[in-house]
N, C-alpha and C positions, 0 to 999 in steps of 0.2 A: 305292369305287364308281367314281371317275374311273379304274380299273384295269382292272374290268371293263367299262367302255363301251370303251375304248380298243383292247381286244383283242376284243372283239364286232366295232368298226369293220375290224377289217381281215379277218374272216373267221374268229379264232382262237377257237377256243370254251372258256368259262371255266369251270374248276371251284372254289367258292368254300366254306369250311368255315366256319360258326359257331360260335365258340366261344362260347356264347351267346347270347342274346338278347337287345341292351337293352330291350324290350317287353314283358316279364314281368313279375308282380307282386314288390312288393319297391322298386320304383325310383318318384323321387316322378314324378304324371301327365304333368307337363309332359315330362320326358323320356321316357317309355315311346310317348308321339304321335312326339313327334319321330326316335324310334329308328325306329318305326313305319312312319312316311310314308317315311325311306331306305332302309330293306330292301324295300320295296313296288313303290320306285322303282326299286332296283336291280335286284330279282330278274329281270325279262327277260331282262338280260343274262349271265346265268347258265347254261349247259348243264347243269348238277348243283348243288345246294346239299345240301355236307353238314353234319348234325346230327352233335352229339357223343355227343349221350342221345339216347334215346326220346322225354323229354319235352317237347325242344326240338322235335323235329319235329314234335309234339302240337301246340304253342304254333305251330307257324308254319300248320298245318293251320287250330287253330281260330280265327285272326286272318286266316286267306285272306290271307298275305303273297304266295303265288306258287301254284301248280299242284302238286298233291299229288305227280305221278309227276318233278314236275323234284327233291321231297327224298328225302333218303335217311338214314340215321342208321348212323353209324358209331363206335361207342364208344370213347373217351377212351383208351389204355394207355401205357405207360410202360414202358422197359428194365430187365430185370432187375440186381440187384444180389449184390456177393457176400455168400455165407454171413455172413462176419465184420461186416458192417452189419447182420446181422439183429438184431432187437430182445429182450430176456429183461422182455417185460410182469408177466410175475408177482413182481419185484423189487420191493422193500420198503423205504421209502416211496417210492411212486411219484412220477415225474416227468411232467408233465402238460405238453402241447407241443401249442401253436397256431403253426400256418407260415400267416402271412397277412398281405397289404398290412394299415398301421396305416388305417385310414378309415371312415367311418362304418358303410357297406356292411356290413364285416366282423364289427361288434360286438362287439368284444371287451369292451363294457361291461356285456353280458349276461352274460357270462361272470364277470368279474370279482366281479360281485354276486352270482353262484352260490355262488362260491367264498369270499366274506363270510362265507355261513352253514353252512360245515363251517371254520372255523376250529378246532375240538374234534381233528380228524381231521390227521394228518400227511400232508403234500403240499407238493410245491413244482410252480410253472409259468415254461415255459419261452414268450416270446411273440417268435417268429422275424419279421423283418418290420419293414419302416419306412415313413412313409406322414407326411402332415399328421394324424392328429389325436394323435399321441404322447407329447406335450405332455398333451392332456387324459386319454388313458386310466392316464398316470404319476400323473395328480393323483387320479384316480378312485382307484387303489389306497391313495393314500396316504391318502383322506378312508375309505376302508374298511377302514385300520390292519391292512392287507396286502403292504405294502410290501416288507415283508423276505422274502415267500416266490415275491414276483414279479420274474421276470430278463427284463429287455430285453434281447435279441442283436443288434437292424438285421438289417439285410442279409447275409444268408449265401449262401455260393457251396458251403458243405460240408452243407448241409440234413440229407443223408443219415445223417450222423456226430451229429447233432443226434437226428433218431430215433434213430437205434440206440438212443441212450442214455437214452431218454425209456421211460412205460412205456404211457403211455395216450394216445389226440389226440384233438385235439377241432375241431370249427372254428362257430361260433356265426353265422354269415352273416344276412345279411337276403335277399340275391340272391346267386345262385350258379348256374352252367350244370350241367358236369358235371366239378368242380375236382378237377387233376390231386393235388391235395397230400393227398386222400385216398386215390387210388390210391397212392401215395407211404407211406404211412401202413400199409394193408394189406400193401404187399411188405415191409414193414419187418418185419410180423408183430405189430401195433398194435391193439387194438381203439379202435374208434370210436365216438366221441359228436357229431353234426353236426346242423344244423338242417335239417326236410325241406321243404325248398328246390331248386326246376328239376331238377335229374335225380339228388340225394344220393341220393333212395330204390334207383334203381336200382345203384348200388355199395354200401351199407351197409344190412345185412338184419337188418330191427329183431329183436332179442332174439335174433340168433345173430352178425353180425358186430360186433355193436356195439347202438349207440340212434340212432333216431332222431326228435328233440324238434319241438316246435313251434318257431317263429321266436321269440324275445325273449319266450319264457317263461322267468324266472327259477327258479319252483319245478320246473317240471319235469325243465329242465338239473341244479338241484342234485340232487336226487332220484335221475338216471340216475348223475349224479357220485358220486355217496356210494354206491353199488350196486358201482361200480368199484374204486375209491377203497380199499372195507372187505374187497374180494373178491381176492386174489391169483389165485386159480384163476380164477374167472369172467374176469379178464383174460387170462389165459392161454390159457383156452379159445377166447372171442373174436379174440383174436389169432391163432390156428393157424385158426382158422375162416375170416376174413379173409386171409389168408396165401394158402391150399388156393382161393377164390372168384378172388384175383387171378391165379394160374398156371392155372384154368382160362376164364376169361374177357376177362382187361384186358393180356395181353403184348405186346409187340411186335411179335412177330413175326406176330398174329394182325390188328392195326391194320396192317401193312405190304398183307398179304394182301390184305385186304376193301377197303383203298384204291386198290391197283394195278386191283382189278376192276373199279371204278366205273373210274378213268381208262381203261381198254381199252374198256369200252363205247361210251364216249363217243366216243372217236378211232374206231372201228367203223364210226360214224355218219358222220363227217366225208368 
């Protein structure tokens, strides 16, 4: 905020990106006002506010944070990777891999408790990601005599090399913008299981790239899980699905493009 008053002050006109919203449902009330009342404040000094999703600029519309034609939405992507990172989803018993800060937000205890009740079913998960609540989602496992099929990694700098080698993702969120580690996920050639949460729906296309669950429904995550899970091919499929969605819509080169246009506009003006 102090960033963009500073450069308002001298003339310089600011372009600012959202990578979410703290004012979305998902976050407890006291912060969602308070996220609130700062982007409210801030936004004047803003020449452009970009959205990552769709939905965020939804969200900033129907909260009347700023003036509809000051947002604009410009989708999330991510650099391609090589061939040899890509993922073989239909690999048998699958590797199931959540990339996400450990904290509550994330819920990886929805998840955990999914995966209680296919215990029958062969699967191991990979949970990429360190955070304060680590401690308790270690114990959650261990009180759901799961233990052994779940691997804490921390903090990875090789994420990439992590999918490859995984065959499903998932990410069980409470709140979410428009998170990169499903794009991440699709270019790997991953099908997707994620809760429909801030702008998930618009990357993951229920019943062809993947599912998408309600937030901290347990039965339902299992359900879409065990679907995966029992299905080589339906992973497979999902996966090339996902794959083909992210080269035609989430590359890099296509977020370089539509951002340099908004900045030329802008400067146009000045």
């Amino acid at each position: 905020m102090f960033g963009r008053v500073a450069a308002w002050s001298l003339g310089t006109p600011v372009l600012f990106t959202a990578h979410g919203w703290g004012f979305t449902d998902g976050r407890p009330l006291a912060q969602r006002v308070a996220f609130w009342l700062a982007e409210k404040a801030a936004a004047p000094f803003s020449a452009k506010i970009i959205t990552v999703c769709e939905a965020d600029l939804l969200a900033a519309r129907r909260t009347h944070v700023t003036r509809h034609d000051r947002l604009v939405a410009i989708p999330n992507a991510m650099p391609d990777i090589s061939e040899f990172l890509r993922a073989n989803p239909d690999k048998s018993p699958p590797r199931i891999i959540m990339v996400a800060r450990l904290s509550w937000w994330k819920d990886h205890q929805t998840l955990l408790r999914a995966l209680a009740g296919l215990v029958e079913l062969e699967w191991t998960l990979d949970l990429v990601g360190d955070g304060p609540t680590r401690f308790q989602i270690e114990a959650l496992a261990a009180s759901l005599k799961i233990s052994d099929r779940v691997y804490f990694h921390g903090f990875r700098s090789d994420v990439a090399s992590y999918l490859a080698a995984a065959q499903l993702f998932v990410l069980a969120s409470k709140w979410e913008g428009f998170p990169r580690s499903i794009l991440e996920a699709m270019r790997a050639g991953l099908p997707v299981v994620a809760s429909d949460v801030g702008g998930v729906h618009e990357s993951v296309r229920d019943g062809e790239t993947g599912f998408v669950v309600r937030a901290g429904d347990v039965e339902e995550l299992r359900e879409r899980l065990r679907r995966l899970i029992t299905s080589p091919t339906l992973r497979l499929q999902m996966g090339r699905a996902g794959r083909a969605l992210y080269e035609e819509r989430y590359s890099f080169e296509r977020l370089v493009a539509q951002t340099t246009a908004v900045y030329s506009a802008v400067l146009a003006e000045v």
